[in-house]
C-alpha positions as a printed NumPy array, in Angstrom:
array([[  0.   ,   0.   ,   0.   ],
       [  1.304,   3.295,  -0.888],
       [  1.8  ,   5.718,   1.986],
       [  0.34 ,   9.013,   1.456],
       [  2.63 ,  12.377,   1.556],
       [  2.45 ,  14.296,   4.213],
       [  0.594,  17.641,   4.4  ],
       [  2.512,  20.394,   3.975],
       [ -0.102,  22.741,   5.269],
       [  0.151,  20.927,   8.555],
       [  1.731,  22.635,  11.914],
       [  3.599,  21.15 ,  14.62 ],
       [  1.867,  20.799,  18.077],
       [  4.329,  20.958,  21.568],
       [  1.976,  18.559,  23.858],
       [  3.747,  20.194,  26.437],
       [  1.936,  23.553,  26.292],
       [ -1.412,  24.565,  26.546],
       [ -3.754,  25.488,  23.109],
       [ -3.426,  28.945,  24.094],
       [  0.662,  28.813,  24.499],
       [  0.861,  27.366,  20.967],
       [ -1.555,  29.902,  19.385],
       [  0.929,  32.68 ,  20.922],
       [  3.918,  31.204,  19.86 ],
       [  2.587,  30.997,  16.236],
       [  1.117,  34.359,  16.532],
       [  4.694,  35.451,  17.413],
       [  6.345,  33.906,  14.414],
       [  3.95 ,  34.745,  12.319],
       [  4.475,  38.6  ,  13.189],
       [  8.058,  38.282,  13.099],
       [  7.726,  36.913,   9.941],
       [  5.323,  39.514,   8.664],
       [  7.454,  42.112,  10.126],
       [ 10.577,  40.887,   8.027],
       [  8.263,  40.909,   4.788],
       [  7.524,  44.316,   5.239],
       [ 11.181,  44.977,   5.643],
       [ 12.278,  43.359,   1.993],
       [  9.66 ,  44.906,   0.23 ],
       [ 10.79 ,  48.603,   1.554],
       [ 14.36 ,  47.74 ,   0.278],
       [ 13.2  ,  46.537,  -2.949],
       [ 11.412,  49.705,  -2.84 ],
       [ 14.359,  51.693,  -2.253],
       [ 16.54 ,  49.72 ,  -4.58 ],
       [ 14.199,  49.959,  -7.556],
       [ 14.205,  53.798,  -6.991],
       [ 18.07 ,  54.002,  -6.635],
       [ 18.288,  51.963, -10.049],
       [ 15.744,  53.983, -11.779],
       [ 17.689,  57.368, -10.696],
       [ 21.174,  55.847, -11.817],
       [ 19.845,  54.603, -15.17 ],
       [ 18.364,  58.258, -15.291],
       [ 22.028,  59.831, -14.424],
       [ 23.729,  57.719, -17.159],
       [ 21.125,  58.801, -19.634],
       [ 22.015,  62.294, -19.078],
       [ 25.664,  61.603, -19.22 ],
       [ 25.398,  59.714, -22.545],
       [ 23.014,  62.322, -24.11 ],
       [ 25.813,  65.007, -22.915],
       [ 28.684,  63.056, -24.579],
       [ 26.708,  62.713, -27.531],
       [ 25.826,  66.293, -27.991],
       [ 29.09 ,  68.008, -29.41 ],
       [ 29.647,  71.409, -28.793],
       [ 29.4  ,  73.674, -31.578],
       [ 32.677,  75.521, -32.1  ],
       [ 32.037,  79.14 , -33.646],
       [ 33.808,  79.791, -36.466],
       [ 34.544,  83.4  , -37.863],
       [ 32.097,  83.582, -40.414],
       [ 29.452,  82.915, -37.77 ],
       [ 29.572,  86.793, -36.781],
       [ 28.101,  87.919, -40.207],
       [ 25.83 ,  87.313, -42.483],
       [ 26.6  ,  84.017, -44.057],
       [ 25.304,  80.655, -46.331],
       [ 26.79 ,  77.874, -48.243],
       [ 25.948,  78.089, -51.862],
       [ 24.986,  75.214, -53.555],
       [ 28.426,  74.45 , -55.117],
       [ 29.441,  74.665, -51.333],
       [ 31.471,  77.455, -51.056],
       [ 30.858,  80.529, -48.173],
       [ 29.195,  83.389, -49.01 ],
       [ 29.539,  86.008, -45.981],
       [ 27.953,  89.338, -45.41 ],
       [ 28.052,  92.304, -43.184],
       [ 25.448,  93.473, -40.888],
       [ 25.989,  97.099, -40.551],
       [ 28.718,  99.999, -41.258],
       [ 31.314,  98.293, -38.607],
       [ 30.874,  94.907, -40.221],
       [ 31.082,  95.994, -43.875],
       [ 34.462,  97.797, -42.76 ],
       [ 35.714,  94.498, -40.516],
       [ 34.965,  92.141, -43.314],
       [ 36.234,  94.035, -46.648],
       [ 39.346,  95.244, -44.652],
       [ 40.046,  91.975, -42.917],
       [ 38.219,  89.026, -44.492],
       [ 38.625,  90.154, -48.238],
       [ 40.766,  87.806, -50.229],
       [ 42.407,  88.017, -53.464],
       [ 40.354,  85.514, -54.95 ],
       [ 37.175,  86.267, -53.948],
       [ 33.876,  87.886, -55.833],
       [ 32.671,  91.147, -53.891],
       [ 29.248,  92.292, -54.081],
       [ 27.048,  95.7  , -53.425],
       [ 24.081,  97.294, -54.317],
       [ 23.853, 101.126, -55.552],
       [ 21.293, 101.368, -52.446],
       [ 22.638, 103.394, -48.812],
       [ 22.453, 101.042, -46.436],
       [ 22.979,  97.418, -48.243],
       [ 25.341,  95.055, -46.955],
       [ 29.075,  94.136, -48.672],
       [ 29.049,  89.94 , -49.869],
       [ 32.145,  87.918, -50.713],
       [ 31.819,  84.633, -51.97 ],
       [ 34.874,  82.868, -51.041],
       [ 36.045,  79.706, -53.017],
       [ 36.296,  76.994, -50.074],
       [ 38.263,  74.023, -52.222],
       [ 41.867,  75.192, -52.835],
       [ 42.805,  75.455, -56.373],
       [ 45.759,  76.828, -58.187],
       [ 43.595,  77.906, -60.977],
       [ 41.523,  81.18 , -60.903],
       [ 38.034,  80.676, -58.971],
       [ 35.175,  80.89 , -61.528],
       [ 31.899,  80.999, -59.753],
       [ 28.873,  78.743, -61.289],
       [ 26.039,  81.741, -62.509],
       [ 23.826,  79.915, -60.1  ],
       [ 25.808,  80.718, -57.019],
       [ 26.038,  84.672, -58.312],
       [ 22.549,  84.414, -58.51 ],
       [ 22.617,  83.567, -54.838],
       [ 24.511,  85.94 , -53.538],
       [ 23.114,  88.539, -55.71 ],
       [ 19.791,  87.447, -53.714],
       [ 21.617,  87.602, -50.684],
       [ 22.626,  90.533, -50.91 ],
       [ 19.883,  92.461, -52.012],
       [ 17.738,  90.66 , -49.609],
       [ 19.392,  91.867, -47.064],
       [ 19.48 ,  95.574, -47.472],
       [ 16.966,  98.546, -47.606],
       [ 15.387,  97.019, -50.343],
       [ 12.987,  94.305, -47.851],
       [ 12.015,  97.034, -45.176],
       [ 11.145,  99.376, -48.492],
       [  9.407,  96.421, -49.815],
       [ 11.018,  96.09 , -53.181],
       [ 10.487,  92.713, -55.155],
       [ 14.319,  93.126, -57.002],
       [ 17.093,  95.486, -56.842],
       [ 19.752,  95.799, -59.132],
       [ 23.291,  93.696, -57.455],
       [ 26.84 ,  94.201, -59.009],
       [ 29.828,  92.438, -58.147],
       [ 33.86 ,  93.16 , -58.703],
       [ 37.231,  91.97 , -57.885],
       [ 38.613,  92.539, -55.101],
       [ 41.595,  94.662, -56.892],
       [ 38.478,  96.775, -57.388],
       [ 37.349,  98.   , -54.181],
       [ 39.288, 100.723, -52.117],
       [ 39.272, 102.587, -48.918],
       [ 40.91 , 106.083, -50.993],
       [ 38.154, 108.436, -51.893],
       [ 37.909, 110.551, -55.087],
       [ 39.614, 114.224, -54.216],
       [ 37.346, 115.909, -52.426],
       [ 35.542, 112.836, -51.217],
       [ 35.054, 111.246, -47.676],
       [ 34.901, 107.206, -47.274],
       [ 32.804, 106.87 , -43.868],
       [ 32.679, 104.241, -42.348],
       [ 31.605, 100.985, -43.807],
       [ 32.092, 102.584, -47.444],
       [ 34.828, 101.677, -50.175],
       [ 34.978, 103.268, -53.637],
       [ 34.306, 100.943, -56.416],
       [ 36.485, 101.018, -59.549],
       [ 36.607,  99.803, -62.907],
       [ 33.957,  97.633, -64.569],
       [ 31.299,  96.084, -63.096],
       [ 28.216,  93.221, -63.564],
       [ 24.709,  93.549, -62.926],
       [ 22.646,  91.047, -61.681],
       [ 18.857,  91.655, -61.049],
       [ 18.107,  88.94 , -58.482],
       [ 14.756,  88.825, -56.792],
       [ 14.109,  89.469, -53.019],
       [ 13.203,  86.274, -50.959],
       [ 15.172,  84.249, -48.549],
       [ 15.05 ,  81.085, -46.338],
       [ 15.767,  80.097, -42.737],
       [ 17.53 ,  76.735, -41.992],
       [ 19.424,  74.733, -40.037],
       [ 22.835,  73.781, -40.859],
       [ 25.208,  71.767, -39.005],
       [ 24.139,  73.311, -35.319],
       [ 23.537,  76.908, -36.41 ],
       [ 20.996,  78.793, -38.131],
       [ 22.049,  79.73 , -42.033],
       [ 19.339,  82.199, -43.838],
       [ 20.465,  82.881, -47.746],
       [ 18.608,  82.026, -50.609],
       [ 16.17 ,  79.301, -50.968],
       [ 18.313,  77.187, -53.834],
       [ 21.206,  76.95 , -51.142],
       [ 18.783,  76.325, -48.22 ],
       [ 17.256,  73.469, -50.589],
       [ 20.719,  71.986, -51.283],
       [ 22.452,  72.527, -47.389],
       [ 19.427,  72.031, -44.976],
       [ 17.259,  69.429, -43.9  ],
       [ 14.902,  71.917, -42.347],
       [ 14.261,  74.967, -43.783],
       [ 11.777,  77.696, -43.956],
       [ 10.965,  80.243, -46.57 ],
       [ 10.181,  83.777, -46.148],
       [  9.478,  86.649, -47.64 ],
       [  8.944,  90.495, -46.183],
       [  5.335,  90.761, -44.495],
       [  3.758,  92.048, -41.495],
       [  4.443,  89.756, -39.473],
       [  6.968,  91.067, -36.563],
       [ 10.344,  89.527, -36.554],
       [ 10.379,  88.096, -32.713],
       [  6.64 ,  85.997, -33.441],
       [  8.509,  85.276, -36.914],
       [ 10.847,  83.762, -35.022],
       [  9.227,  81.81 , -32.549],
       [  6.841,  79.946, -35.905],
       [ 10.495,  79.43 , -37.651],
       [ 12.009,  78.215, -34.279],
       [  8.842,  75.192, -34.446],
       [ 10.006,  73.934, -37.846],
       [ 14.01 ,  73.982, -37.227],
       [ 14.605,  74.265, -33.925],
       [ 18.121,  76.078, -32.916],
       [ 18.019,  79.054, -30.475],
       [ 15.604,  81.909, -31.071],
       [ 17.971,  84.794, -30.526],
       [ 20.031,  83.475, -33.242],
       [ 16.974,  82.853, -35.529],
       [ 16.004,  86.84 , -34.759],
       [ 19.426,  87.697, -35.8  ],
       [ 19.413,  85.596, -39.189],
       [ 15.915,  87.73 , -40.566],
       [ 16.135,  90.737, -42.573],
       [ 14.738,  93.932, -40.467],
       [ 11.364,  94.786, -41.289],
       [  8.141,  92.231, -41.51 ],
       [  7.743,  88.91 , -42.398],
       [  5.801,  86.665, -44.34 ],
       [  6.374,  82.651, -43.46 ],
       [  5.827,  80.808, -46.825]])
């Protein structure tokens, strides 16, 4: 005959104590035991949240070693874009910048550009690979600057749809005024021949490799994953900003700094 297991769910009697002195002894063990429970479960508690808050920390330290800081370079001061042939167009923001960047950006082989209009900025379009033979620009990336730089003078506050661009050699732009003549600030005389182009006025907003790049919409198109296209409105440049800001992200100050002054219009 096969003997039966034994019943786990039994409990062990001492014969030598009353009902009521086992009961209490149980009772005991079982609120020892009960007591102990509540004890792990706090320090799994506590452990779970000291995990969770490390994980958290080495999240934060991983997204920080990811995220490269982006080193300024001297262009970043200006006005500036990448043309679509990838070569650095730069402009100057006012009177002092016009002066800083002809005087101490200008290079030999660079294309210079201006508008007959007070108040427009000077462009160079530098030739970024190094080559022994003379730079000739594509006609598209003339075409951008052209846009560039009428786009960002008088010309979008006054609300003008074109305005006439030239652009010289370098060997053709002085500091010496004609006799009788004063250079102000910001001002060089322009000799010699020069080329029209009659570009019209739009622009974009983008971002490019960290920073915020605003030139014409062909180079956005080519350099920027996002981009947004403007032209002059009503709209005021810091809500501008702030719509633009949505679509590319990148600081807002540096957005406000990259639109033409005057209004707005988000295409």
């Amino acid at each position: 005959m096969k003997k039966s297991e034994p019943n786990k769910s039994t409990i062990s009697i001492d014969i030598n104590k009353s009902i009521e002195e086992n009961a209490s002894l149980y009772y005991a063990q079982a609120k020892k035991l009960k007591s102990k429970r509540e004890g792990i479960t706090k320090i799994l508690e506590k452990t779970k949240k000291d995990l969770l808050r490390i994980t958290e920390a080495q999240m934060v330290v991983q997204k920080k070693a990811e995220t490269k800081p982006i080193k300024k370079k001297w262009y970043h001061n200006f006005r500036w874009f990448i043309t679509s042939k990838g070569n650095l167009a730069v402009g100057g923001r006012d009177a002092t910048s016009n002066e800083i960047l002809i005087k101490k950006h200008m290079d030999k082989e660079d294309i210079v550009f201006h508008t007959d209009m007070a108040g427009s900025p000077f462009f160079i379009l530098k030739q970024e690979q190094e080559s022994s033979k003379p730079f000739v620009p594509d006609p598209l990336e003339l075409e951008e600057v052209a846009i560039a730089t009428a786009s960002f003078s008088r010309a979008w506050r006054l609300g003008l749809t074109t305005l006439d661009v030239f652009h010289v050699d370098p060997t053709q732009v002085s500091k010496t005024p004609k006799s009788g003549e004063f250079m102000g600030k910001g001002s060089f005389m322009i000799t010699g021949k020069t080329t029209y182009i009659h570009p019209m006025i739009g622009l974009a907003v983008g971002e490019y490799e960290g920073m915020v790049m605003a030139g014409p919409l062909s180079a956005l198109k080519h350099n920027c994953k996002k981009f947004v296209q403007i032209t002059q409105g009503k709209t005021k440049t810091s809500q501008a900003a702030k719509k633009i800001q949505k679509k590319i992200g990148c600081g807002l100050d540096e957005i406000v700094r990259s639109i033409p002054a005057g209004g707005v219009n988000i295409l």
